[in-house]
C-alpha positions in Angstrom: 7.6 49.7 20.3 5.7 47.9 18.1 7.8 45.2 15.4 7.5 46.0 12.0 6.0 43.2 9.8 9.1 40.9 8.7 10.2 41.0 12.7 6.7 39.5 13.6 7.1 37.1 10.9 10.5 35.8 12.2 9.7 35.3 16.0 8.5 32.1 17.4 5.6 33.0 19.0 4.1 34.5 15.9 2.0 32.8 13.3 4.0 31.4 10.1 3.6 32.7 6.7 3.7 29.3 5.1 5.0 28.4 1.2 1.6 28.6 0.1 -1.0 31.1 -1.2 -3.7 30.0 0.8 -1.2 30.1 4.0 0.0 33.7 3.2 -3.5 35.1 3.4 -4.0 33.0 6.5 -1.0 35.2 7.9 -2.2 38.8 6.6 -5.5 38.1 7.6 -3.9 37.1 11.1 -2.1 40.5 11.5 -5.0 42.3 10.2 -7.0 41.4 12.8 -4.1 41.7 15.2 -3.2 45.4 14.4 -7.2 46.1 14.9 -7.4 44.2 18.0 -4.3 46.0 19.3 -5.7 49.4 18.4 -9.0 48.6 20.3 -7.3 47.6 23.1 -4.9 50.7 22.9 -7.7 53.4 22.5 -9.7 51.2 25.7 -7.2 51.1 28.1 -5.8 54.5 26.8 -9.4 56.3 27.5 -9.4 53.8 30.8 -5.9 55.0 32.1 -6.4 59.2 30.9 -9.9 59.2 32.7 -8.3 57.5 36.0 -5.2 59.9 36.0 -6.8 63.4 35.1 -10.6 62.5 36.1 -10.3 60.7 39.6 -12.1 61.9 42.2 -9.4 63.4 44.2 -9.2 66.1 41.8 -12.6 67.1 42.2 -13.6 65.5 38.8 -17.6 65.0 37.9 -19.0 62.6 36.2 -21.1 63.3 33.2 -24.3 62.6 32.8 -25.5 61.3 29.2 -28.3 58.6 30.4 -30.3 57.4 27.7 -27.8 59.0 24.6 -28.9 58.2 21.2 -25.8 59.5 20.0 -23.8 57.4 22.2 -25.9 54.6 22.2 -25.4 54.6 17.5 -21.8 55.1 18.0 -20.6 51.9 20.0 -23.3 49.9 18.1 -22.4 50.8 14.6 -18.5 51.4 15.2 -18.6 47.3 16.5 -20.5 46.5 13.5 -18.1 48.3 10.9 -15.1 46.6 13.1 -16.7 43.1 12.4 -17.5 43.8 8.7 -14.1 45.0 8.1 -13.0 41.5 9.4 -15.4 39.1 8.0 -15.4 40.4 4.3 -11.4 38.9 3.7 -12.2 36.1 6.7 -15.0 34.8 4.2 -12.8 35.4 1.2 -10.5 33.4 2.2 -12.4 30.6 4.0 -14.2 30.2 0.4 -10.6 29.9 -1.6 -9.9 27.1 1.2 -12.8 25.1 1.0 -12.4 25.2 -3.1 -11.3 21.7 -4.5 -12.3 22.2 -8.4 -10.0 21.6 -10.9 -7.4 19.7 -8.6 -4.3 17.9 -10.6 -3.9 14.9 -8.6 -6.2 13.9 -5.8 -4.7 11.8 -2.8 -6.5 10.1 0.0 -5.4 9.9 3.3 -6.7 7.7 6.5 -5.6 7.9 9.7 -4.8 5.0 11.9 -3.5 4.4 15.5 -0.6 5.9 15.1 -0.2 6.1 11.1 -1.3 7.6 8.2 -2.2 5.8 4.6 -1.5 7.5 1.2 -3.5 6.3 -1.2 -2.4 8.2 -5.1 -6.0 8.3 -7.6 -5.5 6.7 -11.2 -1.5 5.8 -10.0 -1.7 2.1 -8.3 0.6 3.9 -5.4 -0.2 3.2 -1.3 1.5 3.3 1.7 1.8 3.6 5.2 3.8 6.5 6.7 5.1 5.4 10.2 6.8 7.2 13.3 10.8 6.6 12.3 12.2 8.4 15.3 14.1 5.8 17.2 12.7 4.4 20.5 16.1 4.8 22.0 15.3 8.7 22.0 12.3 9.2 23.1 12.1 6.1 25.8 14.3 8.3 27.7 12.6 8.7 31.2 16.5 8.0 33.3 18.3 10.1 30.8 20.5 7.3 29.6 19.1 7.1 25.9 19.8 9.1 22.7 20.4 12.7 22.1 17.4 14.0 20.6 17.7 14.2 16.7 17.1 17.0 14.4 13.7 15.9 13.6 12.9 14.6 16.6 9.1 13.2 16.6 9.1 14.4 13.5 10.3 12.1 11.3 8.9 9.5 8.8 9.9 6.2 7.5 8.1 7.3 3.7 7.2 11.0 3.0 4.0 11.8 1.4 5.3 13.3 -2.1 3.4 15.8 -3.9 4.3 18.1 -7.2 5.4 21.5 -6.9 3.0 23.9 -8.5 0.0 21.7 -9.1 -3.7 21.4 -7.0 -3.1 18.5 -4.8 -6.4 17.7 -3.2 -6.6 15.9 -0.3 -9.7 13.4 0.6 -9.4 12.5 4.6 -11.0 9.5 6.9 -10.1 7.3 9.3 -9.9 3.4 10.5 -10.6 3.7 14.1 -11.0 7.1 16.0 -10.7 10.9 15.5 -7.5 12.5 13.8 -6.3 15.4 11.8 -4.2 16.4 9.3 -2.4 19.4 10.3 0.7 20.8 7.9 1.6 24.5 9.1 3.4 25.3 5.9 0.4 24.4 4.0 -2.4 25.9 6.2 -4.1 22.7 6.0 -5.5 21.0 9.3 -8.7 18.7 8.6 -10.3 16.4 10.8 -10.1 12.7 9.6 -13.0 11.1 10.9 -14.5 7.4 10.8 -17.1 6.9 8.4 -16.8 10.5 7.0 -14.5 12.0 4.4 -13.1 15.6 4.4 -11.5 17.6 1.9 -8.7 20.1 2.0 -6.2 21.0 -0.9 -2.9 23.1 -1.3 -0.4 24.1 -4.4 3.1 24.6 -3.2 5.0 26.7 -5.9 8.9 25.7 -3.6 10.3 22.4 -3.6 11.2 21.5 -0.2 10.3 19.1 2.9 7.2 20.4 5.0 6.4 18.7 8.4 3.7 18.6 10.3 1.8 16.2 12.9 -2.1 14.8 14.4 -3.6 17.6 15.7 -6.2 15.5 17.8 -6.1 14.1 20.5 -6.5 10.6 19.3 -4.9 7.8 22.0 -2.2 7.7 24.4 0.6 7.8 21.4 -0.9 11.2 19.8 2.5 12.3 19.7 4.1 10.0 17.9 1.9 10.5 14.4 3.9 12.7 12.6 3.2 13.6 8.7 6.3 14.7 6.8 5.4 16.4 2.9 7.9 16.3 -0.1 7.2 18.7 -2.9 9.3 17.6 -5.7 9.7 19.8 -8.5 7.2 18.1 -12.0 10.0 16.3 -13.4 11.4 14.8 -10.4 7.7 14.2 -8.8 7.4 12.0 -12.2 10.3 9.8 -11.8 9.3 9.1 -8.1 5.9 8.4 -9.6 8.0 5.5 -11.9 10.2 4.4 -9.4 7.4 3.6 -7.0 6.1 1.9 -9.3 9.3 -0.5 -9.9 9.0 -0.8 -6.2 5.8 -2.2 -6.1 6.6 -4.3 -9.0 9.7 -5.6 -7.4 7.9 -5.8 -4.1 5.5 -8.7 -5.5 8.1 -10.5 -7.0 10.0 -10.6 -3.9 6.8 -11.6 -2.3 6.1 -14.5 -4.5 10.0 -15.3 -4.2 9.7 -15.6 -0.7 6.7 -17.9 -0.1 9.9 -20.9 -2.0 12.2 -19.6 0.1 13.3 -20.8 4.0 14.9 -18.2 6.5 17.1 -19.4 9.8 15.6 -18.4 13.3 18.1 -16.0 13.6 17.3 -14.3 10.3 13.6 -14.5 11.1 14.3 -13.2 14.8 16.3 -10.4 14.0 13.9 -8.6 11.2 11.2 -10.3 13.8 12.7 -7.5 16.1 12.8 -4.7 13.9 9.3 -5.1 12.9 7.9 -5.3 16.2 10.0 -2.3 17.5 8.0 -0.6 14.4 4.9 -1.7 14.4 4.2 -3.2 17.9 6.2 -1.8 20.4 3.8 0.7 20.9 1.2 -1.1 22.2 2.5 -4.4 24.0 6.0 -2.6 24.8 9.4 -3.6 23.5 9.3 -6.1 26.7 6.2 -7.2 25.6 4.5 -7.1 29.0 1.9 -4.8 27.0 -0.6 -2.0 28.8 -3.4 -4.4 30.1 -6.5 -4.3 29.2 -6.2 -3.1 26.3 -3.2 -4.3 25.2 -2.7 -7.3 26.6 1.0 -8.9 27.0 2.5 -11.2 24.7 5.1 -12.4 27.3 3.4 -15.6 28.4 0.7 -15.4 26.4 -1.2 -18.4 25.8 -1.7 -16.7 22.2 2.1 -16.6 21.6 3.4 -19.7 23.7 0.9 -22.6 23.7 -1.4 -21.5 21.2 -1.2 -22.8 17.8 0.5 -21.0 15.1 -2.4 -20.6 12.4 -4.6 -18.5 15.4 -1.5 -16.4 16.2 -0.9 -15.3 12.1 -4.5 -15.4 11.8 -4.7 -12.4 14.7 -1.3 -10.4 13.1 -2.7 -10.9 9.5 -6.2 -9.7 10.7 -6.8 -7.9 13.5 -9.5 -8.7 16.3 -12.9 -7.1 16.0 -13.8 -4.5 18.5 -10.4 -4.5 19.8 -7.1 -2.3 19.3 -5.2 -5.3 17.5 -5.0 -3.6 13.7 -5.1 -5.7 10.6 -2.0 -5.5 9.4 -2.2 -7.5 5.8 -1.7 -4.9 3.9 0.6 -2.9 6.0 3.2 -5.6 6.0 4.4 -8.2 3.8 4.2 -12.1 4.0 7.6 -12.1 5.3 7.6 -9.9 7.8 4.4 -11.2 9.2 6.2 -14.6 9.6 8.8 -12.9 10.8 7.2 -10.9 13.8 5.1 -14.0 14.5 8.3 -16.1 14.9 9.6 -12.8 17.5 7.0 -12.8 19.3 6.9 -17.0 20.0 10.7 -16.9 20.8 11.0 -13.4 22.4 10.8 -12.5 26.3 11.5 -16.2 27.2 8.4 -17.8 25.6 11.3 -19.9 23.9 8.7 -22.1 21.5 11.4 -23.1 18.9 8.4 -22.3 16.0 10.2 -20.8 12.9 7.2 -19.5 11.0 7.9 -19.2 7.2 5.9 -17.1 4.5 4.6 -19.6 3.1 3.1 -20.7 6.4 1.6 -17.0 6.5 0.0 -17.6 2.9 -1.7 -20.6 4.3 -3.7 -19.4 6.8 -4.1 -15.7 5.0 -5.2 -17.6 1.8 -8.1 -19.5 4.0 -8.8 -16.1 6.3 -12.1 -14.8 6.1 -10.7 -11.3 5.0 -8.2 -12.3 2.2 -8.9 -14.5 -0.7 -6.5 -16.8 -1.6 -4.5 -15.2 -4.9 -6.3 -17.8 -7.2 -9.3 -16.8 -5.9 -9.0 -12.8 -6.9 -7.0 -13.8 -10.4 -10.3 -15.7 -11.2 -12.7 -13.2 -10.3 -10.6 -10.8 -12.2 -10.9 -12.8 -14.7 -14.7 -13.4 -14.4 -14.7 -9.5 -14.4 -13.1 -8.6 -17.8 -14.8 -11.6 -19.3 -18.3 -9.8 -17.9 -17.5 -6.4 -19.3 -16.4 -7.5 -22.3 -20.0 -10.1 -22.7 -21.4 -6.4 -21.7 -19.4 -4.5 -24.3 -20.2 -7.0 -26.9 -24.1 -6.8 -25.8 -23.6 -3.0 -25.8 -23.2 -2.7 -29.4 -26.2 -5.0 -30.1 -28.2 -3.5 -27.9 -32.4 -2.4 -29.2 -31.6 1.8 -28.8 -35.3 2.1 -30.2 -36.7 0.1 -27.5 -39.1 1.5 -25.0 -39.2 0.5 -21.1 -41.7 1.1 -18.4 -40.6 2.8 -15.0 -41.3 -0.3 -13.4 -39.0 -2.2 -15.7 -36.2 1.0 -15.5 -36.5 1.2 -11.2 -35.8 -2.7 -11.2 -33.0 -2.3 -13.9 -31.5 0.4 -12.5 -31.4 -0.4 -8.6 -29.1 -3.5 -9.9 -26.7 -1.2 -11.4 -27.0 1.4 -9.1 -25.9 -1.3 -6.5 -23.3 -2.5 -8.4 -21.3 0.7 -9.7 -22.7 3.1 -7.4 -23.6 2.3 -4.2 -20.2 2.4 -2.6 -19.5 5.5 -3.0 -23.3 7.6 -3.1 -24.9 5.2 -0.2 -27.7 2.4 -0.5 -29.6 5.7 1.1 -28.7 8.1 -1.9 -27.1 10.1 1.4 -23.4 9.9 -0.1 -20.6 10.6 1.7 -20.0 14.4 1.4 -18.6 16.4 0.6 -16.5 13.9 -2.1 -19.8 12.0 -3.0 -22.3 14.3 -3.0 -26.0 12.7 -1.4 -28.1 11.8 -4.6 -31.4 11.8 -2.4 -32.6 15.2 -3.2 -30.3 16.3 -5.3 -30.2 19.0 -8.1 -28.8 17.1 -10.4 -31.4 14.1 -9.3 -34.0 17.0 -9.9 -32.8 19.0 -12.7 -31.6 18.7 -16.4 -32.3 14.9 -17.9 -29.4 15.6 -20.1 -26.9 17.1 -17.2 -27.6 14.2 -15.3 -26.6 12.0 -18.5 -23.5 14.0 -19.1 -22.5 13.5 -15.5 -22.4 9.8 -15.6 -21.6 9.0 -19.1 -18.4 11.7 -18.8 -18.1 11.7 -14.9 -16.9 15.3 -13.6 -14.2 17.6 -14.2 -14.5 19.3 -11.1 -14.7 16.2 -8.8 -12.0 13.8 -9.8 -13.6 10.9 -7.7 -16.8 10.8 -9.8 -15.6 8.4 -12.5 -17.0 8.6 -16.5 -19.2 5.0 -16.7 -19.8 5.5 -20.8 -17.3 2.9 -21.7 -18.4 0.4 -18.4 -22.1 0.3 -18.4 -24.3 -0.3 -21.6 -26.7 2.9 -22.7 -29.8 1.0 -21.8 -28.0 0.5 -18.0 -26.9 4.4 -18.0 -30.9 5.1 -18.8 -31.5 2.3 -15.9 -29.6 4.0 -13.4 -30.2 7.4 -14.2 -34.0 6.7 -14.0 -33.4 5.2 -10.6 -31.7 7.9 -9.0 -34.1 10.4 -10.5 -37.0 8.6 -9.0 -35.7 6.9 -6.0 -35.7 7.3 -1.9 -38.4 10.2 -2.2 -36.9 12.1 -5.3 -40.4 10.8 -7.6 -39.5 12.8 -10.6 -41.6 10.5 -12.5 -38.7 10.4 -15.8 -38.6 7.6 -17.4 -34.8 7.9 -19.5 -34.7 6.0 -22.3 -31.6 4.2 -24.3 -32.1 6.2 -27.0 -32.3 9.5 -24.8 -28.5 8.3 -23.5 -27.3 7.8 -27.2 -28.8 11.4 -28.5 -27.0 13.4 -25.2 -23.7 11.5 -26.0 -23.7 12.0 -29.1 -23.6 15.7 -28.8 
């Protein structure tokens, strides 16, 4: 008997209909190709069986002859055909509504990391790391004497990724270190984060609810323990967690700044030492802390945590080692805990070096670390910024409109700006980093309409989010510059020359 519809849709070992629109035509296009595969395979072994039972041999059956049948020959090659174009007319349907990221509401970038993932909110100052919160006790189980498996088991994070219900969330993915992906059922989204690449996907959830899902690739020897949970919060609750956040952070630097006066005990500093390492660690150089050699080598012993000096040891937490599997962790953790998980790992396991490091001993070395500038240091050059935009502003509006420039005197002009503002994100190649930034080098818009072009970086794009509008950051004679550049640059030769005043008559319209 075959199962009507909602039966499939309830059983385990049928695909999910997801909360999404993208995911429910993921699902009928599943049994749609289901219910034709299964009447293939009926009318196949139907014609096989009938022809065995009332056409053997021992009945005195014959076979027929039809060698060379033009008839036969059209029938199984067009009938296979029509199959196929039945199938790939609402496969390609739908693989086009997936792959469409225009007119997204919010767009949220996430990087993958051994074993973590990194939200990063567009236009809303909000990051964080999502991290495994499924206690050790349960799944370090191998004797049987641990935890009871809990309702979430793997499958649980310490902070959700929150999204709005009923709004285009789109989702730009990359990674730190090696291959992962992004895989929520419920959403139909799985898409490979890759280093040095970035992917898109996107989703609209019209339910409030909490959606899990996990790495889909097969990325280290803790693959399992990278799970992704997803809150949808309806708009007016999505808003206040947007504010509160936002306290967070705020109350998150003060506490920061408080703690680099204050002194903890070695028992304080042990015991959230501990926690932290179970965390963030454990994983790696194992809650004894005899590690997985080579790769991760022990910290019991070590000359880095027992007779090494201090500074080296932060230096290592606070920034990683090259070419190895010890992360960075300065932006994943705060000044305290560092100090903290230091001070654990130079007292823990019987290494017994009576060092109590304190925050303000992290801010130390971190301040004179070649990766983090000392907070003076990035006040100032924010500083030096605003005062240069403004000395740019203020030249802006005095700026010659009327004046005319060579392409020698644009190319030179505009490869400064270009490297300045643009670079990062388009390449010092013009190959970009598709499909979010688009390659420049041989590009339509390189190739096509002056005053398109114009538009595009004077207003940035409505249908990409992460190209940003430069009208009110670069002067019209820097917009000409640049444009000029990238219409003439790594083989594009155009020959257009974009003049200041050609940047003042588009915006003006």
């Amino acid at each position: 008997m075959i199962l009507p519809n909602i039966a499939w849709a309830e059983t385990q070992l049928n695909l999910t209909k997801g909360v999404t629109e993208i995911s429910n035509e993921v699902y009928g296009l599943h049994m749609f190709v289901l219910y034709i595969c299964t009447a293939i395979g009926v009318v196949v072994f139907g014609a096989m069986i009938w022809s065995m039972i009332f056409h053997r041999k021992s009945k005195g059956a014959k076979a027929a002859s039809f060698h060379e049948s033009t008839k036969v020959e059209i029938i199984w090659t067009v009938v296979p055909i029509l199959i196929l174009i039945a199938m790939a007319a609402p496969a390609t349907k739908t693989l086009i509504a997936m792959e469409n990221n225009d007119d997204s509401d919010l767009t949220i970038q996430i990087t993958g990391s051994q074993w973590k993932w990194h939200y990063k909110y567009f236009d809303q100052g909000i990051e964080f790391y999502s991290v495994l919160s499924t206690p050790r006790e349960q799944f370090q189980n191998q004797q049987g004497t641990g935890q009871d498996k809990g309702e979430h088991y793997l499958l649980e994070v310490d902070k959700h990724l929150v999204i709005p219900a009923n709004k285009k969330v789109r989702f730009l993915m990359t990674s730190d270190d090696v291959i992962h992906s992004w895989w929520v059922p419920a959403f139909a989204v799985k898409q490979d984060a890759n280093p040095g690449f970035i992917n898109e996907a996107w989703t609209k959830v019209d339910k409030p609810g909490i959606y899990r899902g996990q790495c889909a690739e097969l990325c280290g020897k803790d693959h399992g323990f990278m799970p992704i949970v997803v809150e949808v919060k309806s708009e007016a609750d999505f808003d206040n967690w947007l504010n509160e956040q936002k306290q967070l952070i705020a109350d998150a630097k003060a506490a920061e700044a408080a703690s680099l006066n204050a002194s903890m005990s070695m028992d304080e500093l042990m015991q959230l030492g501990e926690t932290t390492y179970n965390a963030y660690c454990a994983a790696c150089h194992q809650p004894t802390g005899l590690g997985l050699p080579p790769a991760f080598p022990a910290l019991k012993g070590s000359p880095l945590a027992t007779s090494g000096s201090v500074a080296d040891h932060i230096n290592v937490v606070f920034n990683g080692r090259a070419g190895t599997g010890m992360q960075a962790y300065g932006k994943q953790l705060s000044l305290k805990e560092i100090a903290a998980v230091v001070t654990y790992e130079r007292n823990a396991w019987g290494n017994n070096t009576g060092d109590a490091v304190q925050a303000a001993d992290v801010q130390a070395v971190a301040g004179g670390s070649p990766t983090a500038a000392p907070v003076k240091e990035a006040v100032e050059k924010v500083v030096e910024q605003v005062t240069e935009a403004v000395s740019e502003a203020a030249t802006a509006v005095s700026e010659d409109l009327s004046k005319q420039y060579t392409l020698d005197e644009m190319m030179t002009k505009g490869e400064k700006v270009y490297n300045t503002m643009c670079v990062a994100c388009h390449q010092p190649t013009g190959a970009g980093l598709p499909p979010a930034f688009p390659p420049l080098k041989g590009s339509p818009i390189a190739a096509g309409d002056i005053n398109v072009h114009i538009d595009m970086v004077v207003n940035g794009s409505k249908k990409n989010p992460a190209m940003a509008a430069f009208g009110a950051q670069l002067s019209k004679t820097d917009i000409a510059a640049v444009i000029t550049y990238e219409r003439n640059a790594w083989g594009n030769n155009t020959g257009d020359v974009v003049q200041p005043a050609d940047v003042d008559a588009a915006s003006a319209k």
